[in-house]
C-alpha positions in Angstrom: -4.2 20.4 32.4 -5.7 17.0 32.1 -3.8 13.7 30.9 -5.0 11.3 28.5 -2.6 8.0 27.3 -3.4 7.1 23.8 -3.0 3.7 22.1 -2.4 4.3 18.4 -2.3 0.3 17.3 -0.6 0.6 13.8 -1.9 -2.5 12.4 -2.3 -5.0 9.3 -6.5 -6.0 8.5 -7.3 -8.8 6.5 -9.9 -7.9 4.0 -13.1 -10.1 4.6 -11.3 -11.8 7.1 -14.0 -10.1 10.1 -12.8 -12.8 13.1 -9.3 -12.5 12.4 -9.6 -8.6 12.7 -11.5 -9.0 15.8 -9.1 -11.1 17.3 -6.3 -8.9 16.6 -8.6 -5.6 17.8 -9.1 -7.5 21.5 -5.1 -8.7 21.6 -4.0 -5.1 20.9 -6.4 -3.9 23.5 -5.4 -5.7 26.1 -1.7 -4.8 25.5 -2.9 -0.8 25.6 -5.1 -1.4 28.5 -1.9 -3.3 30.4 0.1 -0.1 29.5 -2.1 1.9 31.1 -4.2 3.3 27.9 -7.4 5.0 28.7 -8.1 5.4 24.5 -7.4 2.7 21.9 -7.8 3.6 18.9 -7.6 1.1 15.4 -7.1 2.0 11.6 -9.6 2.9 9.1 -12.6 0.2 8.3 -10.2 -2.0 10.8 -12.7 -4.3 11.3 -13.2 -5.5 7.6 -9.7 -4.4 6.2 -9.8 -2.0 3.5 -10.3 -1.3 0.7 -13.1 -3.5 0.2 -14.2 -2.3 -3.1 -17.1 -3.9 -4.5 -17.8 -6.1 -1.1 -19.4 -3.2 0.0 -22.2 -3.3 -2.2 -22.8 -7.1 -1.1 -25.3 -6.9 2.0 -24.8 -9.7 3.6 -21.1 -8.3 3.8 -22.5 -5.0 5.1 -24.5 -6.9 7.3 -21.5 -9.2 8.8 -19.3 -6.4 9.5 -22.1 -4.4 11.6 -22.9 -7.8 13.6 -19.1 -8.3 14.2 -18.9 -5.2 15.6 -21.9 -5.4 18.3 -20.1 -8.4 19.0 -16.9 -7.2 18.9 -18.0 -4.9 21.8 -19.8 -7.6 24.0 -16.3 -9.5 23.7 -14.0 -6.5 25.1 -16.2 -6.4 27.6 -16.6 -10.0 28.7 -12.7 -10.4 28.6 -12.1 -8.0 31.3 -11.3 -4.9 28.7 -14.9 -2.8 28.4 -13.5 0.2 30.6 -11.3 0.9 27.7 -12.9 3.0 25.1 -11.8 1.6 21.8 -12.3 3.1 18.4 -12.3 0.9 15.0 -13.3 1.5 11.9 -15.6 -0.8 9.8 -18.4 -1.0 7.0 -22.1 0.1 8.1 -25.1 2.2 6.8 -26.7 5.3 6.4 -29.8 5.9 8.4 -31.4 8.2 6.1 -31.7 8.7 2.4 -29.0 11.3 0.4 -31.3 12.9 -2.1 -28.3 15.2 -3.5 -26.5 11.5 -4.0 -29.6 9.7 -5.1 -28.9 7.3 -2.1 -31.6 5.5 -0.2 -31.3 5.1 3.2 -29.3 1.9 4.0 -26.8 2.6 1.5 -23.1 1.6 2.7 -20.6 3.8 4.0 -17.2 3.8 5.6 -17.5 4.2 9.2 -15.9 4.0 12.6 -17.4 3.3 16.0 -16.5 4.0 19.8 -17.0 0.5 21.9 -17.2 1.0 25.3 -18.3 -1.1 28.2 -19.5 -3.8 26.0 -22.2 -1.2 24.0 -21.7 0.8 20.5 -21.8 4.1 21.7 -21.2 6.4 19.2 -21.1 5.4 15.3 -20.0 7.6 12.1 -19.0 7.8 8.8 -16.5 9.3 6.7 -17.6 12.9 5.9 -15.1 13.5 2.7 -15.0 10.4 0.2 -11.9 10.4 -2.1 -12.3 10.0 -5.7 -9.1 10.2 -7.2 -6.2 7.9 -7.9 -6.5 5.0 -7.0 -9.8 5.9 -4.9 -13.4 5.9 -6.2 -15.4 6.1 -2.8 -18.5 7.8 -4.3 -19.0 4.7 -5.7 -19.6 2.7 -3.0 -20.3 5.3 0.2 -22.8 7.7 1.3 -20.5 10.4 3.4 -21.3 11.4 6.9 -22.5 14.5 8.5 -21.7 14.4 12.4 -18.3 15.3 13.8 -18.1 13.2 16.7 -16.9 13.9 20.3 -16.0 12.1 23.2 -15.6 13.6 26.5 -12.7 11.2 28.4 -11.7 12.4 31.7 -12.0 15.9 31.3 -11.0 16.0 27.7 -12.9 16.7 24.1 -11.4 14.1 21.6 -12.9 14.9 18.2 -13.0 12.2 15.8 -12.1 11.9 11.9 -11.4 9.0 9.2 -8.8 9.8 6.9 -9.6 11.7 3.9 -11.5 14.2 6.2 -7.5 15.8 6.7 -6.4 15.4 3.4 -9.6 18.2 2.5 -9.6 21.4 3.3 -12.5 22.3 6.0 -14.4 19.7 7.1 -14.2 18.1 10.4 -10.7 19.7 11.0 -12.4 23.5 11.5 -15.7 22.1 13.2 -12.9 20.1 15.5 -11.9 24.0 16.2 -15.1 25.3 16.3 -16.2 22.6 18.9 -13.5 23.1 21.2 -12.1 19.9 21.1 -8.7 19.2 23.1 -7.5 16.2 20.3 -8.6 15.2 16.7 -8.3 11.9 16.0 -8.0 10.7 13.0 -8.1 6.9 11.8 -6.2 6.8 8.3 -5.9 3.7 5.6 -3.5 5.9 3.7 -1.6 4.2 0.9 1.7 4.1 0.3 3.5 6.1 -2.1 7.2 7.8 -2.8 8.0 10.6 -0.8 4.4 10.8 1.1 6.1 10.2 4.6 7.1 13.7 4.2 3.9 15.1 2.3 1.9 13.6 5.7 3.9 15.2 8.2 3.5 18.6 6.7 -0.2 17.7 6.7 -0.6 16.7 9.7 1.4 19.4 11.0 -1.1 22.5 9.4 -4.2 20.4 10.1 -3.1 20.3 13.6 -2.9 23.8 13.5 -5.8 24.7 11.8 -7.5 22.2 14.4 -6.4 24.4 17.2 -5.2 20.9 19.1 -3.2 18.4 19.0 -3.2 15.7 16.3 -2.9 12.2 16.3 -2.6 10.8 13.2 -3.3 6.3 13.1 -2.6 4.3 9.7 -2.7 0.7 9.1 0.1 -0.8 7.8 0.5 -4.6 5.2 -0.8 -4.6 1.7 -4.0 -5.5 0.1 -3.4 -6.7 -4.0 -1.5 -3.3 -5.6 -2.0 -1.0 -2.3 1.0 -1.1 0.7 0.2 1.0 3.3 3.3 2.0 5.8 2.4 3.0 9.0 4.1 5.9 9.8 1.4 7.1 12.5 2.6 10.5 14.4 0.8 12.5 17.2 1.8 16.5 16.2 0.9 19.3 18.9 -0.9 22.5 17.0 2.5 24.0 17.1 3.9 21.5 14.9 6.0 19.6 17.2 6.1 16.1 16.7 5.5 14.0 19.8 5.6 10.6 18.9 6.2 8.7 15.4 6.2 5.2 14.7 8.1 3.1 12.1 6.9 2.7 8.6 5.7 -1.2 7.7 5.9 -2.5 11.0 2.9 -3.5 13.2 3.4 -1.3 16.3 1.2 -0.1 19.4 2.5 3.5 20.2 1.3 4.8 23.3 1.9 8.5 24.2 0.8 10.6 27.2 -0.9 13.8 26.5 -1.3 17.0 28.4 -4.5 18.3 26.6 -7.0 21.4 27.6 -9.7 20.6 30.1 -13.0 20.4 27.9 -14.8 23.9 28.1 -18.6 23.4 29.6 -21.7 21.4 27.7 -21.9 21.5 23.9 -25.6 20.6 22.5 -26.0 17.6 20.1 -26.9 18.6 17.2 -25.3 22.1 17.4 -24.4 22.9 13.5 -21.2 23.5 12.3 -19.4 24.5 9.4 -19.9 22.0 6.1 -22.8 20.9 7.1 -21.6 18.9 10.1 -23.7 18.4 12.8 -22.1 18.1 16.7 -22.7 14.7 18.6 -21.7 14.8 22.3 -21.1 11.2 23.7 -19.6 11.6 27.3 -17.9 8.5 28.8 -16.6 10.0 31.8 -13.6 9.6 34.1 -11.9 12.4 36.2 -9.5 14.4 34.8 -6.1 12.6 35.1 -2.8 14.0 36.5 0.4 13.6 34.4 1.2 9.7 35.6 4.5 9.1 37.4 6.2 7.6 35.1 5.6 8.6 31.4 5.8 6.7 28.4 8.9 7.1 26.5 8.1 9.3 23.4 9.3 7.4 21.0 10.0 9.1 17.2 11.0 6.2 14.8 13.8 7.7 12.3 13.0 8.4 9.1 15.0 5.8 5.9 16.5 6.8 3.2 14.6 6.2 -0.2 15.4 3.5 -1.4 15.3 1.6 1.8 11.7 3.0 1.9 10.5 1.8 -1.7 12.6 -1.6 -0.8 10.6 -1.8 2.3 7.3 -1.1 0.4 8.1 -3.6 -2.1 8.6 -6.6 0.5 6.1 -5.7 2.5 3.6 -6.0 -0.8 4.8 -9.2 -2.0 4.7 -10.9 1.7 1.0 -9.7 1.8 0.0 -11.0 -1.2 1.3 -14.5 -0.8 0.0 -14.7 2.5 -2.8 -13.4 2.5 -4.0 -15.3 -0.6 -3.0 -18.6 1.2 0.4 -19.6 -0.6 3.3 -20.5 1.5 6.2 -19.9 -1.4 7.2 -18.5 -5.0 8.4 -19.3 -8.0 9.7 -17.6 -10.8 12.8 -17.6 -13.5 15.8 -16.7 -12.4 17.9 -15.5 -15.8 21.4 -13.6 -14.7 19.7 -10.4 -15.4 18.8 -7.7 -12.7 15.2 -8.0 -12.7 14.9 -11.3 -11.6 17.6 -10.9 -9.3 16.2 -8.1 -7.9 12.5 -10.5 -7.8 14.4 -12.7 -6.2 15.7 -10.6 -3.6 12.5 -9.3 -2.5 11.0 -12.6 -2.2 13.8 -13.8 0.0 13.2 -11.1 2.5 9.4 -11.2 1.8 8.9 -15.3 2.7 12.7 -16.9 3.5 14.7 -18.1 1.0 13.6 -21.8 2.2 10.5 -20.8 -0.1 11.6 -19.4 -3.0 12.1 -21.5 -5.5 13.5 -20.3 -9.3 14.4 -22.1 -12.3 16.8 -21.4 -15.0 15.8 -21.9 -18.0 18.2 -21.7 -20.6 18.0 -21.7 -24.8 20.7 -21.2 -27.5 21.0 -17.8 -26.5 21.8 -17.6 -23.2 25.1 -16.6 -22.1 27.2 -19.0 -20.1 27.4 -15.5 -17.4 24.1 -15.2 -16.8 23.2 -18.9 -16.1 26.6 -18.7 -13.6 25.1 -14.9 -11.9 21.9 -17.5 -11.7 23.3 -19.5 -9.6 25.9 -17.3 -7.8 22.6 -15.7 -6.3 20.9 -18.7 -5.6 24.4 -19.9 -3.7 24.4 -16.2 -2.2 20.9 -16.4 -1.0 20.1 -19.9 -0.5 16.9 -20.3 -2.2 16.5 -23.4 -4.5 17.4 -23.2 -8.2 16.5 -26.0 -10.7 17.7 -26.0 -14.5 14.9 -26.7 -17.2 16.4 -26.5 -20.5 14.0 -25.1 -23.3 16.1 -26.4 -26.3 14.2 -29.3 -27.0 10.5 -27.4 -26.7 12.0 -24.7 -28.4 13.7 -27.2 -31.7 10.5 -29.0 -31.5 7.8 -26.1 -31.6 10.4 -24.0 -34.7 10.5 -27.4 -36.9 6.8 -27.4 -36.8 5.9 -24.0 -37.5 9.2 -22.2 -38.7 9.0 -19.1 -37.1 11.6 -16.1 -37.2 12.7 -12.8 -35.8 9.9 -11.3 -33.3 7.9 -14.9 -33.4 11.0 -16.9 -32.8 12.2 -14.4 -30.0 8.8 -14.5 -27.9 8.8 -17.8 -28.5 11.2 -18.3 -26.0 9.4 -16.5 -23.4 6.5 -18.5 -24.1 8.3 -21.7 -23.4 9.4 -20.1 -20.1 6.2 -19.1 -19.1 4.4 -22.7 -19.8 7.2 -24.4 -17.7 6.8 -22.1 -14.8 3.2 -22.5 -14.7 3.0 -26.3 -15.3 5.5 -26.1 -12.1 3.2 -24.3 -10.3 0.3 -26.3 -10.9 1.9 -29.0 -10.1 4.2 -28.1 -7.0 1.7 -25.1 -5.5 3.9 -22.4 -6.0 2.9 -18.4 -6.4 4.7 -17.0 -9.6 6.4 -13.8 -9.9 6.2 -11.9 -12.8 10.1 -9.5 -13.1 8.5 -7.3 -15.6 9.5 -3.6 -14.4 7.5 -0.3 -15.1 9.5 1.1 -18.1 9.2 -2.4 -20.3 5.5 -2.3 -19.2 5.6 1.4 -20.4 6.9 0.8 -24.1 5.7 -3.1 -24.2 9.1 -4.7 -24.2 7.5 -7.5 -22.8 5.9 -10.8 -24.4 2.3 -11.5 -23.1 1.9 -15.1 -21.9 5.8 -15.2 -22.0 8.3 -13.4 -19.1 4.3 -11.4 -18.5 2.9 -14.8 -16.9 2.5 -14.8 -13.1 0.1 -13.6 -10.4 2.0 -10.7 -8.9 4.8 -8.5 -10.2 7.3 -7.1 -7.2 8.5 -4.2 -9.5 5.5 -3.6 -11.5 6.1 0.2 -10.1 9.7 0.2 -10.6 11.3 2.4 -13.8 14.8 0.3 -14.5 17.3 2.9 -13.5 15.4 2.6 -10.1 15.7 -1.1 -10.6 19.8 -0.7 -10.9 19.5 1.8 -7.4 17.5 -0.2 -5.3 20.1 -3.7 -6.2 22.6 -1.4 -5.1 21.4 -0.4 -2.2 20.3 -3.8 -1.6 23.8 -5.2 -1.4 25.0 -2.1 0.7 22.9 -3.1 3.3 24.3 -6.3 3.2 27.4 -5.5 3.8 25.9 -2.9 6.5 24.6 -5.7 8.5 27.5 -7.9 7.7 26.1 -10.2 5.7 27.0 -11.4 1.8 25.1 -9.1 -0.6 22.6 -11.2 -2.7 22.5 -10.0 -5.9 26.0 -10.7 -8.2 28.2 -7.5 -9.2 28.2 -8.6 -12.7 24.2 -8.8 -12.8 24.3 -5.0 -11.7 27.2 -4.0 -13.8 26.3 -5.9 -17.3 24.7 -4.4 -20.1 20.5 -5.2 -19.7 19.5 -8.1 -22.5 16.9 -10.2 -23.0 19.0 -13.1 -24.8 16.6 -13.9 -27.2 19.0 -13.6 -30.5 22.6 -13.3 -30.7 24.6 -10.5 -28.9 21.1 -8.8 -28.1 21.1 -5.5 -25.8 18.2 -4.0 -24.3 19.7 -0.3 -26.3 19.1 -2.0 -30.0 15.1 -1.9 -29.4 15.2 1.5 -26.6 16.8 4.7 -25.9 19.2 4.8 -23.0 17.3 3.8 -19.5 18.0 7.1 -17.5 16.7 9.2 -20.4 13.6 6.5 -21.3 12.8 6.5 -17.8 12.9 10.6 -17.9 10.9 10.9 -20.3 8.2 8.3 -19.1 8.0 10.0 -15.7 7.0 13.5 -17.8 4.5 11.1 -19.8 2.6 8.9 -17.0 3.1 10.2 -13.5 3.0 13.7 -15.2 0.2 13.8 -17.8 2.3 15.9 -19.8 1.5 15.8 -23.7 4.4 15.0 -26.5 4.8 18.7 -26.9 5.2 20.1 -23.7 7.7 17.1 -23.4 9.7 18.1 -26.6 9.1 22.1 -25.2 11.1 20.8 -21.9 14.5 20.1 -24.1 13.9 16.4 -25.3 14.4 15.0 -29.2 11.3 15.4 -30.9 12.3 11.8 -32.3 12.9 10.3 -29.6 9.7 11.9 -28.1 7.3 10.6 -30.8 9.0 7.2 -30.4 8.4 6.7 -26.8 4.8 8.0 -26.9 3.9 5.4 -29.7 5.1 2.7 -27.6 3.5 4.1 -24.5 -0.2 4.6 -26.0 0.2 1.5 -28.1 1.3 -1.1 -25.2 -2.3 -0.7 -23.2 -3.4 -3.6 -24.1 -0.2 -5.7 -23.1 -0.5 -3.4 -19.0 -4.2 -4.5 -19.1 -2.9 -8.3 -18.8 -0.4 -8.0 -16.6 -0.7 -8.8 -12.8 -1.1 -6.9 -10.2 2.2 -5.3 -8.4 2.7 -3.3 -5.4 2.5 0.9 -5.9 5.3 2.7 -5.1 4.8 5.6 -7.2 2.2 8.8 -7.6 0.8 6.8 -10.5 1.4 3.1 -11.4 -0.3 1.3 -13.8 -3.7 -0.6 -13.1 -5.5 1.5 -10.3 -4.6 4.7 -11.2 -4.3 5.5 -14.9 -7.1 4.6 -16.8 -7.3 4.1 -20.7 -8.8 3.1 -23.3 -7.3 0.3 -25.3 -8.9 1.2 -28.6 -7.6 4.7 -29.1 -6.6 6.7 -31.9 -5.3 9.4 -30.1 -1.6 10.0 -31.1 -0.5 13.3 -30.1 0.6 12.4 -26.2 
């Protein structure tokens, strides 16, 4: 049987940033073609990073990222690398007009390309467009209608983009129908809880349904709420996993095949099942022998969950500072575990030499959590400043003589102006702590402990908050070094200090059972009486669906976070603000 070495280059696109994607497509593909690749292949719209959103229905966009990628092509070859066939993805155009979409010709779509020997030499586009979650590709994209195949010494490699796996039919059973030896599949798959296992299982009965092996590429980094981990794989139709690579690192995993010799001449055009049309593009080569010395197979191994979401959650917040041009953070640092566990991820996500915090103290706050304040900061090394808000706080109350709720937010308000005055004035990024069960029910202040332009556990329910500062300091001690985060932030009572002997349990239920319930209401879409039918307090119930359905507005002005979970807020769940709809 013939051999083919693969390239799978697991990497992080810049959206809009075309020549640094190009750049990083040629450096990758001289490292595969140095290994002894005869395949490369790049993630999903690679070229352009993705998702691009509304950038695709900008021409001159469309426009730059086909020109980049003629050019892209002359480059590989004039730098020595054109015998390499490389795939990429990137943004182009349909040539003809979708009457069933109302689409003219011309109209964008989400493509990848084969570049080989300085020419573009086979194009197509995605054939199934997501439009769920956090997707809404219908909205932007014209699908495709070829299944593409390459003939590479002696072996059919049928070609796919991502969603066409995660849909039944497709390009997976025209891959079978056409014979083809490998299916290919360029992914930008987002990230998600527990999806490492829901993509091997996938992958595994795609692979089978294929008749061939899979291989399986995704991109990893993060682009505003979307992290995407890696994780590429290469599964035999059997279901045995030949090579995996790590989750959120950049990694170019080669693997030798032993694939079928391609079976005779297949027309172009020849139809296949959903519609798909067959397009032959032969780039030759002799069949190859198994080489002499094979590649390790490497098979990364797998992390528990919370090292996972952890992993996710730096690998956000690093993407977001860097790629929007900031160099370091700034946020308040309180005593309490959500800005210690902020602070954590930013130290691991930029270096502790650029995070910068400030405590900011009032009447209320307890002498322990401005010390657990600067235990961490001492633990961690990032830089700490104290900005008392007693005199902006005495100042604004003798003016306007507010109380209760008023004089509490107040507080937060004060907060929030000093962070940002700091900002503007010292260029920091600030990090909101806000995490998903006070977003849930609003026990947040807007323009207050809300201010920022990214929130590292946006996603995160509080008891998952207390887990993951755990785990946090475990590792620490792991590795040898001193756990970050203070036992006494971990093992206090939650409180926002705002009044006297305030705990987070005088305004909501118990965390474990708030954050049950909230998981039932969001992630699940389950009404208030299907909730109360599953064993919980019709009281409690009630409560937590008011403060859900009620809060919109507050989630609609809050920044953007990284997703960790089946359905965060922003993206994926969509509603109205002005709603009278009470019954869950």
């Amino acid at each position: 049987m013939p051999n083919l070495r693969l390239a799978l280059c697991q990497t992080d696109p810049w959206v809009g940033d075309l020549a640094h994607n190009g750049d990083e497509v040629v450096r990758r593909s001289r490292q595969a073609a140095e290994a002894g690749a005869q395949l490369a292949a790049f993630p999903e719209m690679a070229l352009t990073g993705y998702p691009v959103e509304d950038l695709a229905l900008r021409s001159s966009f469309v426009e730059a990222s086909r020109t980049a990628l003629v050019e892209l092509a002359a480059r590989l070859a004039a730098e020595g690398l054109g015998e390499l066939p490389v795939v990429v993805g990137y943004l182009g155009r349909s040539e003809h007009a979708s009457a069933k979409l109302g689409r003219p010709a011309g109209a964008p779509q989400n493509c990848a390309a084969v570049l080989h020997r300085g020419e573009v030499v086979n194009r197509f586009a995605k054939h199934h467009l997501p439009n769920y979650g956090v997707f809404d590709e219908y909205r932007y994209f014209v699908p495709g209608d070829q299944l593409s195949v390459l003939r590479l010494h002696g072996v059919d490699v049928a070609l796919a983009i991502c969603e066409d796996i995660w849909q039944d039919g497709g390009r997976v059973t025209a891959a079978r129908e056409a014979g083809a030896g490998l299916l290919l599949v360029v992914n930008g798959s987002p990230y998600e809880r527990d999806k490492d296992d829901a993509r091997l299982a996938l992958v595994r009965r795609r692979a089978a349904e294929a008749g061939c092996t899979l291989a399986y590429l995704n991109m990893v980094g993060a682009q505003d709420e979307l992290v995407f981990d890696g994780d590429s794989l290469v599964v035999t139709a059997d279901g045995e996993v030949l090579a995996r690579a790590p989750q959120f690192e950049e990694r170019l995993m080669l693997v030798d095949l032993e694939l079928p010799a391609a079976a005779g001449d297949r027309a172009d055009g020849l139809p296949l099942g959903d519609g798909l049309r067959l397009v032959h593009t032969d780039l030759g080569g002799d069949p190859l022998p198994a080489p002499a010395e094979p590649v390790p197979a490497g098979i990364a191994p797998r992390v528990e969950d919370e090292a996972e979401i952890y992993s996710a959650l730096v690998a956000g917040t690093r993407a977001y500072v860097r790629k929007n041009g900031f160099s370091s953070v700034l946020l308040g640092l309180s005593g309490g575990i959500d800005s210690a566990l902020v602070a954590a991820i930013a130290v691991d996500a930029v270096g502790a030499p650029n995070v910068h915090c400030v405590s900011m103290p009032s009447r209320y706050s307890s002498q322990h959590s401005r010390d657990d304040a600067a235990d961490l900061a001492t633990r961690t090394g990032l830089h700490l400043r104290t900005v008392s808000i007693a005199p902006m706080f005495d100042s604004v109350m003798d003016a306007l003589g507010l109380t209760g709720l008023a004089e509490e937010n107040l507080q937060s308000r004060l907060r929030g102006t000093v962070l940002m005055a700091i900002s503007n004035q010292e260029g920091h990024l600030v990090l909101a702590p806000g995490n998903k069960s006070e977003l849930a029910v609003g026990y947040s202040t807007l323009y207050g402990d809300s201010v920022g332009a990214y929130g590292p556990i946006k996603d995160v329910y509080k008891s998952l908050v207390f887990r993951l500062a755990r785990w946090r300091n475990e590792e620490a001690d792991r590795r040898g070094e001193v756990p970050p985060i203070p036992e006494n932030t971990i093992v206090k009572p939650p409180s926002a200090e705002l009044r006297p002997d305030q705990k987070d349990t005088d305004s909501l239920p118990d965390y474990d059972l708030l954050d049950t319930v909230l998981d039932l209401y969001v992630e699940g879409d389950q009404g208030r009486d299907a909730i109360v039918a599953a064993g919980f307090d019709p009281a409690v119930v009630d409560r937590i669906v008011r403060l859900v359905d009620t809060a919109e507005y507050k989630r609609r002005q809050y920044p953007p976070g990284p997703k960790i979970s089946a359905k965060g807020f922003g993206r994926d769940r969509r509603l109205p603000i002005t709603n009278r709809w009470r019954r869950g």
